[in-house]
The first five atom37 places (N, CA, C, CB, O) and aatype in JSON, in Angstrom:
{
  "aatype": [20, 20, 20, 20, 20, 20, 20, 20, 20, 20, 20, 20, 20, 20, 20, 20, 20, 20, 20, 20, 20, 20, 20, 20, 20, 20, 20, 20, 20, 20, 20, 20, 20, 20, 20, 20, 20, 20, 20, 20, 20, 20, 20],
  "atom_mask": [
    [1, 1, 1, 1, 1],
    [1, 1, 1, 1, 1],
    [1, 1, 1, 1, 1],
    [1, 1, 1, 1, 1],
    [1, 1, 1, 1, 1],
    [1, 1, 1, 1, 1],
    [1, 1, 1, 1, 1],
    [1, 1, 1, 1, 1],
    [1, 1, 1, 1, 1],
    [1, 1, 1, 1, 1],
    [1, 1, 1, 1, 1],
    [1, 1, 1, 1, 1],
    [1, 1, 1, 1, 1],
    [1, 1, 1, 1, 1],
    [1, 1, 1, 1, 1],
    [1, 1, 1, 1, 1],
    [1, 1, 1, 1, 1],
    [1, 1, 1, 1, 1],
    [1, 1, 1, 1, 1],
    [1, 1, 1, 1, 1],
    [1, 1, 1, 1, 1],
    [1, 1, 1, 1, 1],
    [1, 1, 1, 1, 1],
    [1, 1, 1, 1, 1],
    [1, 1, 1, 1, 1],
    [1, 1, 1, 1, 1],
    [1, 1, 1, 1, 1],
    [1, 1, 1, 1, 1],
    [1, 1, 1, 1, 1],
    [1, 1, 1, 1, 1],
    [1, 1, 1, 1, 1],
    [1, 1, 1, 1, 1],
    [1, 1, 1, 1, 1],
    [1, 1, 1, 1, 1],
    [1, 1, 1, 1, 1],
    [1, 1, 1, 1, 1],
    [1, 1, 1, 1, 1],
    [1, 1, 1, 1, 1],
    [1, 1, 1, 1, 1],
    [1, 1, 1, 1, 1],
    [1, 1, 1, 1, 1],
    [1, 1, 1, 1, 1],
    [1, 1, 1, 1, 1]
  ],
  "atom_positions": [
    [[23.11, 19.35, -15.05], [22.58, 19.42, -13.7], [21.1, 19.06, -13.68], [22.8, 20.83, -13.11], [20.64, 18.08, -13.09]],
    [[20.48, 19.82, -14.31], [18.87, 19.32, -14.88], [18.67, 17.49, -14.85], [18.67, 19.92, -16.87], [18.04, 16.71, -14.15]],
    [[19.54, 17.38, -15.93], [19.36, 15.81, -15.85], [19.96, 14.84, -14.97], [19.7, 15.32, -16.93], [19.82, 13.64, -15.2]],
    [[20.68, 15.3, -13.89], [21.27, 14.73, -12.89], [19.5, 14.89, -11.73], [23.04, 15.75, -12.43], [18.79, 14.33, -10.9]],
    [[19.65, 15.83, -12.38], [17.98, 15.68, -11.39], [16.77, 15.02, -11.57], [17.29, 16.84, -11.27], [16.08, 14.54, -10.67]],
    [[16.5, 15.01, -12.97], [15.62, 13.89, -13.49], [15.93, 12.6, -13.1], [15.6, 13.85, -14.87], [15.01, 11.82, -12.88]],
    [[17.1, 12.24, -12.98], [17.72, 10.61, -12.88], [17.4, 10.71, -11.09], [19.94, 10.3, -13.52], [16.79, 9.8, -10.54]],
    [[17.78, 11.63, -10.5], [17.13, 11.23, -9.08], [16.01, 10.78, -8.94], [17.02, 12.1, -8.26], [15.72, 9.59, -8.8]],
    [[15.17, 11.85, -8.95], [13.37, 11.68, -9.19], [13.6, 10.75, -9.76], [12.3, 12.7, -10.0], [14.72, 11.19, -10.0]],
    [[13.6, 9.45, -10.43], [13.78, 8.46, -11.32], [13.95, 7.26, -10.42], [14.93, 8.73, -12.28], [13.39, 6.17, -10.32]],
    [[14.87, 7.83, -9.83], [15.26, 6.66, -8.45], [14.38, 6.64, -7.45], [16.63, 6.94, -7.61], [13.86, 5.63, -6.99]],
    [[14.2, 7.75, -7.09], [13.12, 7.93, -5.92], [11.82, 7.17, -6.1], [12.71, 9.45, -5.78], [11.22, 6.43, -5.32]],
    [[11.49, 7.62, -7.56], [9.96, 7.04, -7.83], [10.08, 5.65, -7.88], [9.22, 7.53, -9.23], [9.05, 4.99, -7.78]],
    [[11.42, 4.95, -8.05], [11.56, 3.14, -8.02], [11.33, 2.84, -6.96], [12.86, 2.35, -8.3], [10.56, 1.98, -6.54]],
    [[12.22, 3.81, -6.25], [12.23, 3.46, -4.63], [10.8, 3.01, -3.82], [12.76, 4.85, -3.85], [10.38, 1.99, -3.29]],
    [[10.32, 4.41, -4.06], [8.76, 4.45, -3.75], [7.78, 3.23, -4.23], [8.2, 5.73, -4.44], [7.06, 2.67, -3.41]],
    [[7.79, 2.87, -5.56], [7.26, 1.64, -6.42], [7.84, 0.28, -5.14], [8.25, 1.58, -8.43], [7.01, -0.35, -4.49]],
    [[9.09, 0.08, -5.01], [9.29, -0.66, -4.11], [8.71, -0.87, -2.98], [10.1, -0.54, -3.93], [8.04, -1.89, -2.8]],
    [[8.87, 0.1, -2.02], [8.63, 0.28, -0.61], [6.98, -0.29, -1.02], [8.95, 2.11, 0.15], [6.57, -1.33, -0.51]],
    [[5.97, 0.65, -2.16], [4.65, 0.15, -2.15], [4.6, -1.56, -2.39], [3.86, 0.98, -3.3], [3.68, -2.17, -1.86]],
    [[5.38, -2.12, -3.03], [5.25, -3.32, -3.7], [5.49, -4.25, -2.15], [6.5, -3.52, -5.15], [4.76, -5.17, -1.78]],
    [[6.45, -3.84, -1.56], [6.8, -4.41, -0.02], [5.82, -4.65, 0.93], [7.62, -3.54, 0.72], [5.59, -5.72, 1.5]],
    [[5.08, -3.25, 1.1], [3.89, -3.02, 2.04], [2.62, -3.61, 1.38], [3.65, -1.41, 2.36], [1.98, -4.29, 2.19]],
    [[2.2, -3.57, 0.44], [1.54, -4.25, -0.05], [1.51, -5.75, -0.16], [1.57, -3.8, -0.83], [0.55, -6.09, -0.85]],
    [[2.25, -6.81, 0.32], [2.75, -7.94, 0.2], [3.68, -7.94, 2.13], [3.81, -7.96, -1.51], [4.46, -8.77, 2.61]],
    [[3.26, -6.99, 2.57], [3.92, -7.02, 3.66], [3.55, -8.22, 4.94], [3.75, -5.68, 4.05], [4.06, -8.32, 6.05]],
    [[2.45, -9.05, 4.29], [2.12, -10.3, 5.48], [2.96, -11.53, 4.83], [0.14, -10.81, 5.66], [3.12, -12.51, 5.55]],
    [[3.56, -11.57, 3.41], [4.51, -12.25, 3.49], [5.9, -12.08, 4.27], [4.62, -12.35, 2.46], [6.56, -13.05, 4.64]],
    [[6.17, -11.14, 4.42], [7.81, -10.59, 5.15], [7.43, -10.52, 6.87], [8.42, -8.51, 4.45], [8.33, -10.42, 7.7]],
    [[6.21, -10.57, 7.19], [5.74, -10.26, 8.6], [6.59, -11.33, 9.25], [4.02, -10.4, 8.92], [6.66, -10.7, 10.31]],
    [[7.22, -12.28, 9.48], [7.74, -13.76, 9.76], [9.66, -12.98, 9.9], [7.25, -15.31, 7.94], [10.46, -13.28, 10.78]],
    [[9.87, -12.14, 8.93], [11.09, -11.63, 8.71], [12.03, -11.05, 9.78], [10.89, -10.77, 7.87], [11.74, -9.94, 10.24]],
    [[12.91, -11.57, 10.12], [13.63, -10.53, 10.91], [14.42, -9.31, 10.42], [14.47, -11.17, 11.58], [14.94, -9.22, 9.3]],
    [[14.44, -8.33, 11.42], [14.69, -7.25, 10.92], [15.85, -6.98, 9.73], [14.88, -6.61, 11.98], [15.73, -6.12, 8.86]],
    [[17.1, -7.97, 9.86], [18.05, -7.58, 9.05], [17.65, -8.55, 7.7], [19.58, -7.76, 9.76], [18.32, -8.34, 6.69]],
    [[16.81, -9.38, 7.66], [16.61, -9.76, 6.83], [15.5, -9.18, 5.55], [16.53, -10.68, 7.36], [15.37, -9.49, 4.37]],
    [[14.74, -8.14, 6.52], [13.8, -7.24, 5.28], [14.71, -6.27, 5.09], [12.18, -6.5, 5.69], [14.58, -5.68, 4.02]],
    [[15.82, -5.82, 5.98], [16.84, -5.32, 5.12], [17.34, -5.41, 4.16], [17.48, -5.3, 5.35], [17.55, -4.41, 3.46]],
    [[17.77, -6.86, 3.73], [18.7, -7.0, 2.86], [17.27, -6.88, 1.64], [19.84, -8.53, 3.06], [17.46, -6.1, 0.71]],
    [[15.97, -7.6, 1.69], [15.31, -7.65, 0.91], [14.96, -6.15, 0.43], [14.44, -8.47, 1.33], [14.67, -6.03, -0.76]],
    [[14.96, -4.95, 1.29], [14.35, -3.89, 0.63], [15.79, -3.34, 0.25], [13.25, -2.91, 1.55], [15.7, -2.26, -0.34]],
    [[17.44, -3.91, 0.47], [18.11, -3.24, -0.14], [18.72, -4.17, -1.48], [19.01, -2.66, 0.85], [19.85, -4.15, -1.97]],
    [[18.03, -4.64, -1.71], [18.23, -5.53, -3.13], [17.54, -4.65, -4.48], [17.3, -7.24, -2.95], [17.58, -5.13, -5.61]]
  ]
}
């Protein structure tokens, strides 16, 4: 159970790394329509 929890937090913190890497670079995607930064932030 412990380590089912570590592996979350694990994901989360990618997640987070993402979302920053997105917003940070976010005047490239500004042009994007909505379902299309979808698919990009669900890749």
């Amino acid at each position: 159970m412990h380590r089912r929890t570590d592996l979350l937090h694990e994901q989360i913190n990618l997640t987070g790394e993402k979302i920053w890497k997105i917003r940070n670079h976010a005047g490239q995607f500004e042009k994007l329509s909505g379902k299309q930064f979808e698919k990009l932030f669900y890749i």
